[in-house]
Each structure stands twice: as C-alpha cells, then as structure tokens.
N, C-alpha and C positions, 0 to 999 in steps of 0.2 A: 281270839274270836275267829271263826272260820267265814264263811261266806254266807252260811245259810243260819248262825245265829245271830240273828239279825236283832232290835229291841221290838221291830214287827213279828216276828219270827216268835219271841220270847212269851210276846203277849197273847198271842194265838193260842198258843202252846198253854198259858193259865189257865185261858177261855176255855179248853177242851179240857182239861183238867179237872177244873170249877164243873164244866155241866158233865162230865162223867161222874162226878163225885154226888151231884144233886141227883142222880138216876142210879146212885146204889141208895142212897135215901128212902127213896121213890121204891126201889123194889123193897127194900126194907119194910116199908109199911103195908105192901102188898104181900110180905110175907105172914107177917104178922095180924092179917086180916080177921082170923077168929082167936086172935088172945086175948083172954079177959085181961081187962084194964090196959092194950094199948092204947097212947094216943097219936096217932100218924104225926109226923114231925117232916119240915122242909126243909130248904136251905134258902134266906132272903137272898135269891138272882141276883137283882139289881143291885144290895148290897155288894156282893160279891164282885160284879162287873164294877161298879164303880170302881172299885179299890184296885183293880185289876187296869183298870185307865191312868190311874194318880201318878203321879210322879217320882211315888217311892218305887224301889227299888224290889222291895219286897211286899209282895196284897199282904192284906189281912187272913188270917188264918178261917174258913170256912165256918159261919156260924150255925148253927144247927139247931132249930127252935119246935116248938111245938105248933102247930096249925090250931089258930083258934077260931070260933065262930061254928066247929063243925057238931050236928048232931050225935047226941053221946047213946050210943047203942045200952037194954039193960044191964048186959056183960059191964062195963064201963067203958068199950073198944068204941072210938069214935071213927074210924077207915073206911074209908069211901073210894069204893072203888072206881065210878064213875069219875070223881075227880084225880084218883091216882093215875086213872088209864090218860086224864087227859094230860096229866103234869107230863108223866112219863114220853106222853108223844111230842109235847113241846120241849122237852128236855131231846130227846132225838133227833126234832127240826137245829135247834141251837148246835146241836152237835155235827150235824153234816153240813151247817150252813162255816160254823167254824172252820171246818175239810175244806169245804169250797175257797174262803178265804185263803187258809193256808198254799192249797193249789196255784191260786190265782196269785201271791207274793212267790212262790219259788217260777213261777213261770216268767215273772216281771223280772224277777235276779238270771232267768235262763238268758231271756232274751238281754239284759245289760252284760253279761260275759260274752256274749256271741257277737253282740257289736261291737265289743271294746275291742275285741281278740283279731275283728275284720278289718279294722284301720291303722 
C-alpha cells in the first residue's frame, strides 16, 4: 500500500466511478431519445453509495434498472429530457463534489508528511 492508497482514498475513488458510470447511463438515454420503444433506465445512487460505505471489501456490482412512473410517448420511448438534463447535472455536482473530497484527503496526507518529516 502506498501512501495515497489510503481505504479513504479507495472509497472516493468508487464514489467517482459509481457517478461516472450513472452519467454514461444518463447520456445513454439522451441518446436514445427518439428510438422507438426505449425506455430511459438509471442506476439506484443511494443503492450504490450505500454498498460503496459497507464494510465489504468489494460494493456491489452497479444495478441498472428502468425508471418507472415516467410518461410513455406513442413511439413506446418514455425519455424525458427535462429529467435526463436534470439527472445528468446532479450526477456532475456528485462528481466534483467527490474531486473536492479527494482534494481535500491528499491535502490532509500532504500536510501529515510535512509534519512528520519536520520533527
């Protein structure tokens, strides 16, 4: 283990994984906006976070479901772009806010080498 693979370091690292993987989803259904019979699909976040906090060793493998409740166009394509645009920007906040995290742990490990190294 080096210094900066830390089990903070690890879990950060899922976290940004997990919401880059929910925002190819997210453009997926944005792509797929005029095909007949798609129907926009997410990934349950919180599921994911959770399993990503646990105590295993290894999260759970990304689930990948269909969004239900949403209005079903005649085509049978139920994608809503209004909601895609806003998934996609919350999935963007989670993922710089993840950045900022990680920032703020390799800064906390700077300054513990830099004191250690001065006494």
């Amino acid at each position: 283990m080096n210094l900066i693979d830390t089990p903070q370091m690890q879990r950060l690292s899922r976290f940004l994984d997990a919401t880059a993987f929910r925002a190819g989803v997210i453009a997926t259904n944005i792509a797929n906006l005029d095909t007949p019979g798609y129907h926009a699909r997410d990934l349950d976040f919180r599921q994911q976070l959770a399993s990503l906090t646990s105590a295993d060793s290894q999260p759970a493998a990304p689930r990948v479901t269909e969004v239900a409740g949403l209005t079903e166009r005649p085509d049978g394509n139920n994608v809503n772009m209004d909601r895609e645009g806003l998934a996609l920007s919350q999935a963007q906040l989670q993922f710089q806010t993840g950045i900022a995290l990680m920032k703020s742990e390799i800064h906390r490990l700077t300054q513990a080498i830099h004191e250690g190294a001065s006494q």
